[in-house]
C-alpha positions, 0 to 999 in steps of 0.5 A: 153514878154514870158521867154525864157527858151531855151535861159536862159539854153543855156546862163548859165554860172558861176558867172564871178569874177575871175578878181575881187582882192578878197585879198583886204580884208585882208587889207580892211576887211568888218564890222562885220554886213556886213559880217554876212550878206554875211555868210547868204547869202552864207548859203542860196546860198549853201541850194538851193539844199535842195530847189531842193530836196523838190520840187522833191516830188511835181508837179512842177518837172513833168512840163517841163519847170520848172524842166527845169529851175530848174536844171539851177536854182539850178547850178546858184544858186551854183555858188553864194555860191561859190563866197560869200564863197571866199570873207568870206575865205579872212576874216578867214571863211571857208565855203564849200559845205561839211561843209553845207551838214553837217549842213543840215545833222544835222536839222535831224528830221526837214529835213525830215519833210519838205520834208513830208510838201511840199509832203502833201501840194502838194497832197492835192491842186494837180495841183495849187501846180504849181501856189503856186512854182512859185508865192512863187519862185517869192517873194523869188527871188524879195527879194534875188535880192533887198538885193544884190543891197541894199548891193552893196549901202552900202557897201564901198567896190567897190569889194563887190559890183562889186560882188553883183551886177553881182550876183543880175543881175543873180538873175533878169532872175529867178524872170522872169521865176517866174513872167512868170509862175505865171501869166499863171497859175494865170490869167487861175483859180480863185481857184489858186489865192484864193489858192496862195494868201491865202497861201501868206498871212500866211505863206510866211517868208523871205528868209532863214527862214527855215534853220537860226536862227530867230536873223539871219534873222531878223539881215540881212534883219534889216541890208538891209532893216531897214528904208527902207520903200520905198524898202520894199513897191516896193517889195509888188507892184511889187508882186500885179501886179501878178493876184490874189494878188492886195493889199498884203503886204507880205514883210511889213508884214514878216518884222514888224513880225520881228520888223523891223521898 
């Protein structure tokens, strides 16, 4: 069944969690490893919108339908941060959008460059950019989607999990434009596959790669996904179904660069 992004736009809302008692925290906190793993999350909620930015320099924002759902993306998108910002405020943390401008401010050098990466790379393979956008979008939103319902089984936390799971169900009609897309553009040219899959195979990272730590993105997806080779293997077949990437093991591979067993 075709996405239907009319439908997604018009059925956007904010992340509902005003009826979920967030001061249970101040009694019941969560443990340290969980809640460096919500302020991750949270830091990669509130980046979407330096995502956004390096998109704008590329094809995809003159495509209808994907500067489309972008602009719903990047709210939704938002929307979480905010709601992973209030239960790190009940632990003493503060995060607010102004304090992750700053930090975006201070990469500097780092910020521009990626914005000049994402330019060159979009002029030099031209339209096919479209292709690699949206089959790139589709591993990071599988893997996004998969950690927040990993979350919500750890946890002991009813209220953290309530709050994971409702944002994992938002995150599922993004991985389906994604998926939608990248089948189009992948199943019309064998040049797009061989591009996307190559691209794939060197250089995909897990999500926040780009604007954490190294010790940070491997102490997160550890955490979710250490010992979980099942879930780890689900993701790489859901992504072989995708024209082109028969027998990539993108996740497999990311997570034994970051010695995660």
């Amino acid at each position: 069944m075709a996405f239907d992004l009319e439908r997604f736009t018009d059925t956007s809302e904010p992340l509902q969690w005003d009826d979920l008692d967030l001061t249970v925290f101040r009694e019941q906190p969560l443990d340290p490893q969980t809640l460096r793993t919500v302020r991750y999350m949270c830091d990669v909620e509130y980046h979407t919108t330096c995502f956004l930015r390096d998109l704008l320099v590329t094809p995809s924002h003159r495509e209808e339908e994907s500067a489309g759902f972008m602009t719903t993306w990047n709210r939704e998108e938002f929307w979480h941060g905010e709601a992973l910002a209030a239960v790190l405020a009940e632990h003493g943390i503060v995060v607010d959008y102004d304090e992750v401008k700053a930090k975006r401010l201070g990469l500097g050098w780092q910020l521009a460059l990626s914005s000049m990466k994402q330019s060159g790379l979009a002029n030099l393979v031209g339209q096919d950019f479209v292709a690699v956008h949206m089959t790139w979008g589709v591993a990071n939103e599988l893997s996004a989607t998969a950690g927040y319902r990993r979350l919500a089984e750890m946890t002991d936390s009813p209220t953290l999990a309530a709050l994971v799971t409702r944002i994992a169900q938002q995150e599922t009609r993004h991985v389906a434009f994604y998926t939608t897309q990248a089948r189009a553009r992948l199943e019309t040219s064998e040049k797009a596959r061989k591009l996307v899959r190559l691209l794939l195979s060197r250089a995909w990272r897990p999500v926040g790669s780009g604007i954490m730590e190294e010790d940070e993105v491997r102490h997160v997806f550890g955490h979710l996904f250490g010992g979980q080779q099942h879930d780890v293997d689900k993701l790489d077949q859901r992504m072989q179904r995708i024209p082109g990437l028969e027998g990539l093991t993108i996740f497999d591979q990311a997570f034994h660069r970051l010695a995660i067993a």
